[in-house]
C-alpha positions in Angstrom: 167.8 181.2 85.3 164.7 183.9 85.5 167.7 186.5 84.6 168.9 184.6 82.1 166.1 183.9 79.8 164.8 188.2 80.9 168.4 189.1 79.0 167.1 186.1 76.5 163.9 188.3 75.7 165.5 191.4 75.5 167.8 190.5 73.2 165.1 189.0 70.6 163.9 192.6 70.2 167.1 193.9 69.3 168.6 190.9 66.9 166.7 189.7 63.9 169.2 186.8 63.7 167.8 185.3 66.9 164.4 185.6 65.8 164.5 181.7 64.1 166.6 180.4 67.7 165.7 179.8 71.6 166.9 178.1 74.2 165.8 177.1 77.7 168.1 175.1 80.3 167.5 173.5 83.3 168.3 175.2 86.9 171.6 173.5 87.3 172.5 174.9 83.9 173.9 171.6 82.6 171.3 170.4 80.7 170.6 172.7 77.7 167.8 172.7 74.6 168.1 175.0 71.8 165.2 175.0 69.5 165.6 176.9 66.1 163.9 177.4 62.8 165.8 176.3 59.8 164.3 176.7 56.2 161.5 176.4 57.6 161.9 173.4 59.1 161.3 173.3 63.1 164.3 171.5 65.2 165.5 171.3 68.8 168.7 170.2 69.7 170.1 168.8 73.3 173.3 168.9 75.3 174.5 168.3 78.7 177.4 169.3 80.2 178.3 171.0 76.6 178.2 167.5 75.2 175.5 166.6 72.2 173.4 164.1 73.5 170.6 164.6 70.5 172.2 166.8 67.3 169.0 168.8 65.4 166.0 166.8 65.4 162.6 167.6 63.9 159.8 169.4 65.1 156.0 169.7 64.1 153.2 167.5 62.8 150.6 167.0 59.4 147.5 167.5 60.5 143.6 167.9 58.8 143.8 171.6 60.0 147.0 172.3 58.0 150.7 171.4 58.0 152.8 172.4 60.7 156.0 170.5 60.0 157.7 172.8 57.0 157.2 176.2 55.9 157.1 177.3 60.1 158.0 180.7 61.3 159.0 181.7 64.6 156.2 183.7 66.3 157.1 184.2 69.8 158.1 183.3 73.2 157.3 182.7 76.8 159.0 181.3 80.2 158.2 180.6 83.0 159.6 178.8 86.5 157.7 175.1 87.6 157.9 174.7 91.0 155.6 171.8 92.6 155.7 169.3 95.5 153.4 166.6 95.1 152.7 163.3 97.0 152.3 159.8 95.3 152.8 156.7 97.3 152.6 154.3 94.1 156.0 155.0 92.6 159.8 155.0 92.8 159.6 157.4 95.6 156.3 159.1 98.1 157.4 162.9 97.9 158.7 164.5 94.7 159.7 168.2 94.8 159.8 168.9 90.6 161.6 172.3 89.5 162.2 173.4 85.8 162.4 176.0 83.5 159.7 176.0 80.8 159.9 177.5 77.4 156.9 178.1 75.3 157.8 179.0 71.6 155.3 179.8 69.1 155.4 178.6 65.4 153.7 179.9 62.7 152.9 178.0 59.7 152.2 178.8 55.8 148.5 179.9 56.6 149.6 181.8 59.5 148.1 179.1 61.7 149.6 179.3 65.4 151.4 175.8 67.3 153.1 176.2 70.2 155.7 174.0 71.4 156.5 174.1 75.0 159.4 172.9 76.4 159.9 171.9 80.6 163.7 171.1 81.2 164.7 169.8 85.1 168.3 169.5 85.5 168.3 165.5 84.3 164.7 165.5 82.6 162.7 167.1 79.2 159.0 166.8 78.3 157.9 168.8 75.7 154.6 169.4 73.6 152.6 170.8 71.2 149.6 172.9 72.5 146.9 173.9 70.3 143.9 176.9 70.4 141.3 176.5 68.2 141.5 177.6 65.0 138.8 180.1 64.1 135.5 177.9 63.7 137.3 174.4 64.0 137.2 173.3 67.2 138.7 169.3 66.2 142.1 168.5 64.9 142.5 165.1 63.6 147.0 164.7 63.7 147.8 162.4 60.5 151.7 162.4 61.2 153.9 163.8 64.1 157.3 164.8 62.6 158.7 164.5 65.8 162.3 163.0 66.0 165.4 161.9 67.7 168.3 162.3 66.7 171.4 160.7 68.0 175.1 161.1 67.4 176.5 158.1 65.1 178.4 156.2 67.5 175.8 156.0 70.1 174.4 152.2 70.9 170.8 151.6 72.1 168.6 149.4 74.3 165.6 148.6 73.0 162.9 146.5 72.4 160.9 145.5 69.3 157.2 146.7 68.7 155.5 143.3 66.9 153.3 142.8 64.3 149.4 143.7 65.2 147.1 140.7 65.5 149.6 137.9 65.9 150.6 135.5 68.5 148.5 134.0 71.6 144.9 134.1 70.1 146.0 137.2 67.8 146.2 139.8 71.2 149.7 141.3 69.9 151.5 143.8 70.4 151.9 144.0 74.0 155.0 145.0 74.8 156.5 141.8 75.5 159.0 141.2 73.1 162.9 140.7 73.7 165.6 143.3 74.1 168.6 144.4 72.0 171.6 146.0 73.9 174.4 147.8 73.3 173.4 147.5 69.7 174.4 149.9 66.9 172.4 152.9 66.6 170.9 151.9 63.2 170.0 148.5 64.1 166.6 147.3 62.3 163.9 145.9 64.6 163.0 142.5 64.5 159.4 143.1 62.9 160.4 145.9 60.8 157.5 147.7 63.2 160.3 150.2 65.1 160.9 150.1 69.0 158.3 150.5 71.7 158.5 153.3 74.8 160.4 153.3 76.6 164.0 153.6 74.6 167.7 153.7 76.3 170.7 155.1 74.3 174.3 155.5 75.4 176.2 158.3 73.7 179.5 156.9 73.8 181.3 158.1 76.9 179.5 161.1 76.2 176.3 160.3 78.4 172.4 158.5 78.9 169.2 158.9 77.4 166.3 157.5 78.2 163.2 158.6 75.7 159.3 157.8 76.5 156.4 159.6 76.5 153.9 160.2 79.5 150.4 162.0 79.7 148.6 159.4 77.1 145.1 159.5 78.0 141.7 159.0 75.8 142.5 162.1 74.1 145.4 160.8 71.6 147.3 157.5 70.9 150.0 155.6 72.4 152.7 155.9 70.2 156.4 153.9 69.7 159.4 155.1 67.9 160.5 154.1 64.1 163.2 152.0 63.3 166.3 154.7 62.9 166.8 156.2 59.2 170.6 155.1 58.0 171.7 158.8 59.9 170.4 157.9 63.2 166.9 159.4 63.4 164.0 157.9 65.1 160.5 159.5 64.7 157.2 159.3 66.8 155.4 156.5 65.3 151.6 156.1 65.5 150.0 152.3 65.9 149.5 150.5 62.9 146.3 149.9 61.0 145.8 146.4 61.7 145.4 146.9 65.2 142.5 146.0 67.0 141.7 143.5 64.4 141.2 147.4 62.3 138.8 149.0 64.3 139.9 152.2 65.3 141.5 155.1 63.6 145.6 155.0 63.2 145.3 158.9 63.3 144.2 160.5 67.1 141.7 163.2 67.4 141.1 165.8 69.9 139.5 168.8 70.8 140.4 172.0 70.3 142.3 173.6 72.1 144.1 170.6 72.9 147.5 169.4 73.4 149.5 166.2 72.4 150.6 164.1 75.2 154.6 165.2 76.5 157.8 163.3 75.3 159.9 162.7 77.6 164.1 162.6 77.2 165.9 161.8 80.5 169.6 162.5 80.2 173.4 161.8 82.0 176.6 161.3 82.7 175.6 158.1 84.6 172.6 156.2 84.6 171.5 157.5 88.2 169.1 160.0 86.5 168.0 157.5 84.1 166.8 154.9 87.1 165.8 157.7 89.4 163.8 159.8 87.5 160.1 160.8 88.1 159.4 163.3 84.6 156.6 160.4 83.8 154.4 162.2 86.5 156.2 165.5 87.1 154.5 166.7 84.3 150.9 165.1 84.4 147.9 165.7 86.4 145.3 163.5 88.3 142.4 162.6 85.7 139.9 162.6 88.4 139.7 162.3 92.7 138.9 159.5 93.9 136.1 158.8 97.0 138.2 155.7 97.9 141.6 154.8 100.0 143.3 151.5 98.4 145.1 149.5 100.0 148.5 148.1 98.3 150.2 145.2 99.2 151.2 141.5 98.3 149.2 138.9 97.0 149.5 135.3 96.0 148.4 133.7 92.6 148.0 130.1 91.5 147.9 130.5 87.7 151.7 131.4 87.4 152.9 127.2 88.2 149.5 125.4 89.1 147.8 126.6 86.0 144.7 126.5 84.4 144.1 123.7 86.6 143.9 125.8 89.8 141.2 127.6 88.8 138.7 126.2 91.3 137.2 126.5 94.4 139.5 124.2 96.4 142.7 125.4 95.1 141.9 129.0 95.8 140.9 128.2 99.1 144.4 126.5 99.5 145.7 129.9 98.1 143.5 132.1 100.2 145.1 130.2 103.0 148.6 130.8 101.8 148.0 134.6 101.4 146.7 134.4 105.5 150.0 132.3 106.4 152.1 134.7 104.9 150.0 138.1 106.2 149.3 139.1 102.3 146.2 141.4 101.8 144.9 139.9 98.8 145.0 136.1 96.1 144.8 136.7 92.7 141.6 134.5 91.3 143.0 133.9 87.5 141.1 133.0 83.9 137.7 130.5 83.8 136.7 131.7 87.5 133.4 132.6 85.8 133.0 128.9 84.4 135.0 126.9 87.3 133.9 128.8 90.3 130.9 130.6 89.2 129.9 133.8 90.9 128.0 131.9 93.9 131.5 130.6 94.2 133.3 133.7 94.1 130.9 135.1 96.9 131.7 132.6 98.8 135.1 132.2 98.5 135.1 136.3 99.0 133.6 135.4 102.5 136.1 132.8 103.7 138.7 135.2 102.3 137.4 138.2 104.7 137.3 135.1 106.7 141.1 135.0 106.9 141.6 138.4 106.9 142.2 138.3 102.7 140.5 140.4 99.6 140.3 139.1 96.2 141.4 140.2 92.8 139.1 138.7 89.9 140.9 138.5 86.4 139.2 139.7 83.0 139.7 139.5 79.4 139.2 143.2 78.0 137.6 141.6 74.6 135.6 141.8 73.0 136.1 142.2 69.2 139.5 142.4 68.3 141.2 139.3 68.9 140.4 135.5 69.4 140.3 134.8 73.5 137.9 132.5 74.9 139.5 132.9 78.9 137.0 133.9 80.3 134.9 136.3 81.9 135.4 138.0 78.3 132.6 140.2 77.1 132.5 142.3 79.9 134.9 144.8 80.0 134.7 146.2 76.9 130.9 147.3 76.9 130.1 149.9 79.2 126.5 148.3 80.5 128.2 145.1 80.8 131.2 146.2 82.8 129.2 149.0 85.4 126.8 145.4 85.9 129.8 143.4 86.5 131.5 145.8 88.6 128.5 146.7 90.8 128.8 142.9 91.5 132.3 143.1 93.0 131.7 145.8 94.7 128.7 144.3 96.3 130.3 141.5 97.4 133.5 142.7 98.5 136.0 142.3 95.6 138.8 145.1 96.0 140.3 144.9 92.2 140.3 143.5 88.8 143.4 142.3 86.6 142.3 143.3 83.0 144.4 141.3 80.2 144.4 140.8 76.3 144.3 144.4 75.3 144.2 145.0 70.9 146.9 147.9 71.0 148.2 151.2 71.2 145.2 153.0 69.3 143.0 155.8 70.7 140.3 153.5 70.5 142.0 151.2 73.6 143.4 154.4 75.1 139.7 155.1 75.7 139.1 151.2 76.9 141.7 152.0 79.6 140.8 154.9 80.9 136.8 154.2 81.0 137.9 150.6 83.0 139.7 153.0 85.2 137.2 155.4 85.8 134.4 153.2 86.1 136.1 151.5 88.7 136.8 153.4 90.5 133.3 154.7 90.9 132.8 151.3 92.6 136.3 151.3 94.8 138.4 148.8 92.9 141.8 148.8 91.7 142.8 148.1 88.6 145.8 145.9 87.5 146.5 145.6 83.4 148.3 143.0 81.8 148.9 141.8 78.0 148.8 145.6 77.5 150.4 149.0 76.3 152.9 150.9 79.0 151.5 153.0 81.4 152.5 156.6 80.7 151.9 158.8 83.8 148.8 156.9 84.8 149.7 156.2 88.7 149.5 160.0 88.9 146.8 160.4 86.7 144.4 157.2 87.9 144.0 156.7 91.5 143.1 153.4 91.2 145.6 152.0 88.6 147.9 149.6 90.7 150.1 148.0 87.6 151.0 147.0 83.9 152.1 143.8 82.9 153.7 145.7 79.0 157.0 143.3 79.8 158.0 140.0 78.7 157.2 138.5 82.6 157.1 135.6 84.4 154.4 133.5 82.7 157.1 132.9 79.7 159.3 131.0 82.4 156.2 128.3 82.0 156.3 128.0 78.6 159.7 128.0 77.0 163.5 126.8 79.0 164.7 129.9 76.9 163.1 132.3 79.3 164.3 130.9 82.2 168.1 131.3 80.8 167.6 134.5 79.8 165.9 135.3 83.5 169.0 136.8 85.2 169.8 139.2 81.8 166.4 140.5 80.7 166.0 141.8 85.0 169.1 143.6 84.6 167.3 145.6 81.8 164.0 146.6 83.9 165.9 149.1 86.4 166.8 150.9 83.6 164.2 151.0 81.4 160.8 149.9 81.3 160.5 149.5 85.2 161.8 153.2 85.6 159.0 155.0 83.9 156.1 153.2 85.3 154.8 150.3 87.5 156.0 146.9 86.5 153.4 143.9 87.5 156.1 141.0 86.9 154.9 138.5 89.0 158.1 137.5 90.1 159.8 136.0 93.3 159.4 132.7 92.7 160.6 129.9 95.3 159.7 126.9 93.6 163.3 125.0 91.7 160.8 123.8 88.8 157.8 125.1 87.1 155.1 122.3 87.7 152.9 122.2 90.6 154.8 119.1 92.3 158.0 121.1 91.7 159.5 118.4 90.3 159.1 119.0 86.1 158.9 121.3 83.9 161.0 124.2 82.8 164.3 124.8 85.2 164.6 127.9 87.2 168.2 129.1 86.8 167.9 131.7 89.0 168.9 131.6 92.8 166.9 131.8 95.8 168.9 135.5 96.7 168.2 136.6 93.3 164.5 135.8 93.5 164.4 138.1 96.6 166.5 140.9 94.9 163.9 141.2 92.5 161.1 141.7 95.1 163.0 145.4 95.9 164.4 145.6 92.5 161.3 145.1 90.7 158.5 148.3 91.2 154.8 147.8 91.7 152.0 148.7 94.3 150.5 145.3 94.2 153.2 142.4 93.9 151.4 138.6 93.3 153.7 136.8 94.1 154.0 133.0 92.6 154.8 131.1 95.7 153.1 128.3 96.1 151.5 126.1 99.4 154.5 123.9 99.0 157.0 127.1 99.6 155.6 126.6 103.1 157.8 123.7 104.2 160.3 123.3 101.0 161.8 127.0 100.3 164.2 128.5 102.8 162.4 129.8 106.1 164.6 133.0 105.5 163.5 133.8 102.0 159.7 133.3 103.2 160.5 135.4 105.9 162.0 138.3 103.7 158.9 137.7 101.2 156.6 138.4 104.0 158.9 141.3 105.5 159.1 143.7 101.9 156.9 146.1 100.9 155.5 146.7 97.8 155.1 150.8 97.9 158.5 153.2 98.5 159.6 156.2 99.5 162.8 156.5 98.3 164.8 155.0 95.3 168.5 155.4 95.3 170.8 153.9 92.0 174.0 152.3 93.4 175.6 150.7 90.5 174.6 148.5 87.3 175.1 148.2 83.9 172.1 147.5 81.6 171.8 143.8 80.9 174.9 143.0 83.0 173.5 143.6 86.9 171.9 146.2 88.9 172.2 147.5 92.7 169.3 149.8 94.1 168.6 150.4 97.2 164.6 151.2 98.0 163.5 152.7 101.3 160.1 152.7 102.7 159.6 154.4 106.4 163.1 153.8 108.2 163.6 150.6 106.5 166.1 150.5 104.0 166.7 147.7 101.5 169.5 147.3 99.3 169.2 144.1 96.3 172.0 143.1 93.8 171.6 140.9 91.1 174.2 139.5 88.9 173.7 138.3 84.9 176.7 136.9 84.5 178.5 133.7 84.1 181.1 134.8 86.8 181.1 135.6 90.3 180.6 139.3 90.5 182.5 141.7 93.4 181.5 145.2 94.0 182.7 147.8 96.1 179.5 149.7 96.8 178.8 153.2 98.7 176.3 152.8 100.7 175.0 156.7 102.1 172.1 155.5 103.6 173.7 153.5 106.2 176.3 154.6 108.5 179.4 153.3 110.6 178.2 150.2 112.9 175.2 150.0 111.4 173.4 146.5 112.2 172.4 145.0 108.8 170.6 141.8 108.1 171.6 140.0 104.6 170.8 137.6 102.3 173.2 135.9 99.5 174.6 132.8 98.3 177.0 130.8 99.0 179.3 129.5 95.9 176.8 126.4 96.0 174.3 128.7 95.5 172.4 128.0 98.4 170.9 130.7 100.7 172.8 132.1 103.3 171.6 134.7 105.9 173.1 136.4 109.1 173.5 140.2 110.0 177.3 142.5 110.0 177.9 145.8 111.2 179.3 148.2 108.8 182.8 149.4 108.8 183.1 151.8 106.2 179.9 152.9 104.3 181.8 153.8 100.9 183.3 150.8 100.7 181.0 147.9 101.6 182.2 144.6 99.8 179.6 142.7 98.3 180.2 139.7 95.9 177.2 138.0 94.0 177.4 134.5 92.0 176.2 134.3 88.6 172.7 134.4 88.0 172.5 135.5 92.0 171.7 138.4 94.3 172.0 139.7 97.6 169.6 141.8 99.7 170.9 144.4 102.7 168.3 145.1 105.1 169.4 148.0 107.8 
């Protein structure tokens, strides 16, 4: 590749008709950008494996400083080769070795006013961005409008999912990334809110390949952003939050210093949807925000809130929970909403010391508000004012508390970028971790927070309480996660749930439709360094002893993901190792037994391997096999079931 692009270079200073055109592709060579000046008009186009996965899609941004989206001018280039190995034990896999080819071209616009756009392309993975010096005496740009776009070929279909209008639902705290899928849906398909589609985005090109499309790097220097609904050709552009946000407070518009850059967009792309699961360009491409003093702990938790409710929230019953986490050798219980007015802190230190007690930490929940929507859970009031929060979290550290769970977040404005990343960074001034939940997707932050240990941003298990609908659509909306939002960032679910029926007596209430093996699936299938788990005390002596057994067994950190077959929405088999240990979980979303043929390279001929699956009651079976024949291990999983290999 260094050759390549060398014979590149020269041949720009010999051939005014490449001066508008460059190209940079990843190390393998099959994965190819061109990015080329048209009219003025800045575009990049992608293929892979001489297939068009994205035709020519904008370029640029409208900006206080001047307009860098028409009337551009090629300038210049640069390349270079990335080559770093980096260690991070709270995602898909514990040691990544990232190599690309990076492109920086620089754009000129109608004031002669510089922009460079620079380009990283791995052989699955892009990020690009645009990178700005300061501009004479203006050191701040203020971006009105990214023109930034995606383009796709006509007959491509998408998954996605809906961004909401701001400031409705539950107590006005929306969006939060919790709405439902489409799949397989025509390219042009109009979102449900007429808002566009949040991060991440998945798009099949026919027979012609994957994409997955996100964005990483989003800090307290710029917005989060989404993606429009597509124009009638196919294009999607970056889409900034909408005014109503945060109940309005807060600029639309992000503002930064100069020189500055825009966070990277991210396009995964292939063949198969191996890349797509497997990737790791959300934190190739970032870097740690700040050290931390601290080492955290990760692990499995228990949390009432999820089927005892509101109700729970007291001393007694999170004692009984405490107790739980012990008998199952979980680090940590999850203390829910009202603790401040059911418990009180006196309480809370003293349920802290029975937990130490029992050889347990606690998480205490928050609301992050505040001023921008209508919650009255509380502690509220805390989190968003600096005094209040260092006060508060001088507490917990004080008294032992090891991590907060941060909820009802306003949106995707600078304005809550900055919330996050101050909760973050405060916190971990007084060693706790930090969970998020009613909340934007996390965009790089495990590599960039040392102390950020999950996102809700997912329609998860609290909806099984509230409506039947969600518990039917269970089994199809965790065949989506793999693929999508659980594959660019840690997903805190709160799944694995053993009870038949959502009440405390489990014996009312919504109806699981899930079974036992397909709740355990989703404890490897399902990504994050801190897993609460919804079992309850009665799990003790009315779930399976197997599936309790497995549940205390599975980690929740990994270092090694592997994609062995799925279809979005339909089912999913990945196999996860941590240490030696390998597990391999299979779900099924259909109506139908399912029987696969899988290949299995991680285990070998007369390998010993424990498993876990249904029988066509769909009851619980266990018992251990030896392997035969790796590449052809015979699986079958019932509808709305799993299985679970354990070698």
């Amino acid at each position: 590749m260094k050759r390549q692009i060398a014979l590149f270079v020269l041949a720009l200073g010999g051939a005014s008709l490449w001066a508008q055109q460059a190209t940079v592709s990843g190390p393998d060579n099959l994965l190819k950008v061109d990015i080329s000046v048209t009219d003025g008009n800045p575009f990049y186009s992608v293929t892979y494996r001489g297939k068009t996965i994205l035709e020519n899609s904008p370029l640029g941004f409208v900006s206080n400083v001047g307009d860098f989206s028409r009337e551009m001018t090629y300038a210049g280039q640069k390349s270079r080769t990335v080559e770093e190995n980096y260690r991070l034990d709270r995602i898909k896999r514990s040691e990544v070795a990232y190599r690309a080819n990076e492109l920086t071209v620089t754009l000129e616009n109608a004031e002669k006013k510089p922009v460079d756009v620079t380009f990283r392309v791995s052989d699955n993975d892009i990020a690009f961005r645009y990178e700005m010096p300061r501009y004479g005496e203006t050191g701040s740009i203020v971006i009105k409008r990214e023109a930034t776009g995606f383009d796709f070929p006509s007959h491509t279909t998408v998954f996605l999912t809906p961004q909401s209008k701001p400031m409705i639902g539950w107590k006005r705290t929306k969006p939060s990334y919790e709405e439902e899928y489409i799949t397989d849906a025509p390219l042009t398909t109009r979102s449900q809110f007429g808002e566009g589609f949040t991060f991440p985005g998945l798009f099949r090109i026919g027979d012609d390949g994957w994409a997955l499309v996100s964005e990483t790097g989003v800090d307290s220097r710029y917005c989060a952003s989404h993606l429009s609904d597509a124009t009638p050709e196919g294009l999607f552009t970056v889409a900034f939050p909408m005014p109503e946000e945060n109940n309005g407070n807060g600029t639309v518009a992000p503002g930064l210093a100069l020189p500055g850059s825009t966070p990277w967009r991210t396009i995964t792309v292939g063949d198969n949807l191996k890349p797509i699961v497997e990737t790791t360009v959300p934190w190739d491409v970032v870097e740690p925000r700040y050290a931390s003093e601290h080492v955290y702990r990760y692990g499995k938790g228990t949390w009432s809130w999820l089927v005892w409710q509101d109700a729970s929230i007291n001393y007694d019953d999170q004692v009984k929970f405490v107790d739980l986490a012990s008998e199952m050798g979980f680090k940590y219980t999850l203390v829910d909403n009202w603790w401040d007015t059911n418990i009180g802190k006196d309480g809370i230190e003293r349920l802290v010391s029975y937990a130490r007690s029992k050889n347990v930490d606690l998480f205490l929940w928050y609301s992050s508000s505040g001023y921008w929507n209508d919650i009255v859970q509380g502690p509220t009031n805390r989190m968003d004012n600096p005094i209040e929060r260092k006060k508060e979290m001088k507490w917990m550290k004080k008294i032992g508390v090891k991590g907060i769970k941060v909820d009802f977040f306003g949106g995707d404005k600078q304005e809550t970028m900055r919330l996050y990343e101050a909760i973050l960074s405060d916190a971990d001034d007084y060693g706790l971790m930090v969970i998020f939940h009613g909340c934007t997707l996390p965009r790089g932050w495990e590599r960039m927070y040392p102390n950020y240990v999950g996102s809700e941003a997912v329609l998860a298990s609290e909806n099984f309480m509230f409506s039947q609908h969600y518990d039917d659509m269970e089994a199809f909306n965790a065949c989506l996660h793999p693929f999508i939002r659980n594959t660019v960032g840690c997903m805190e679910f709160g799944g694995s749930i053993l009870n038949k029926r959502y009440n405390r007596t489990n014996d009312g209430g919504a109806i699981r439709k899930t079974t036992d093996a397909f709740q355990l699936a989703t404890a490897v299938l399902f990504q994050n360094p801190i897993q609460n788990f919804p079992i309850t005390p009665n799990n003790l002596t009315d779930a399976p002893r197997p599936a309790l057994d497995l549940v205390k067994e599975v980690p929740t950190t990994w270092d090694e993901t592997v994609f062995i077959d799925g279809y979005p929405g339909k089912f999913c088999v990945l196999a996860r190792r941590h240490g030696n240990r390998w597990y391999i979980a299979g779900i099924n979303a259909g109506k139908e037994p399912l029987k696969l043929t899988l290949n299995l390279p991680m285990l070998s001929e007369g390998d010993e391997v424990s498993y876990y699956s249904d029988t066509k009651d769909r009851i619980l079976q266990t018992g251990k096999t030896r392997i035969k024949k790796p590449s052809g291990v015979k699986v079958t999983i019932q509808p709305e079931g799993g299985t679970v290999l354990v070698k």
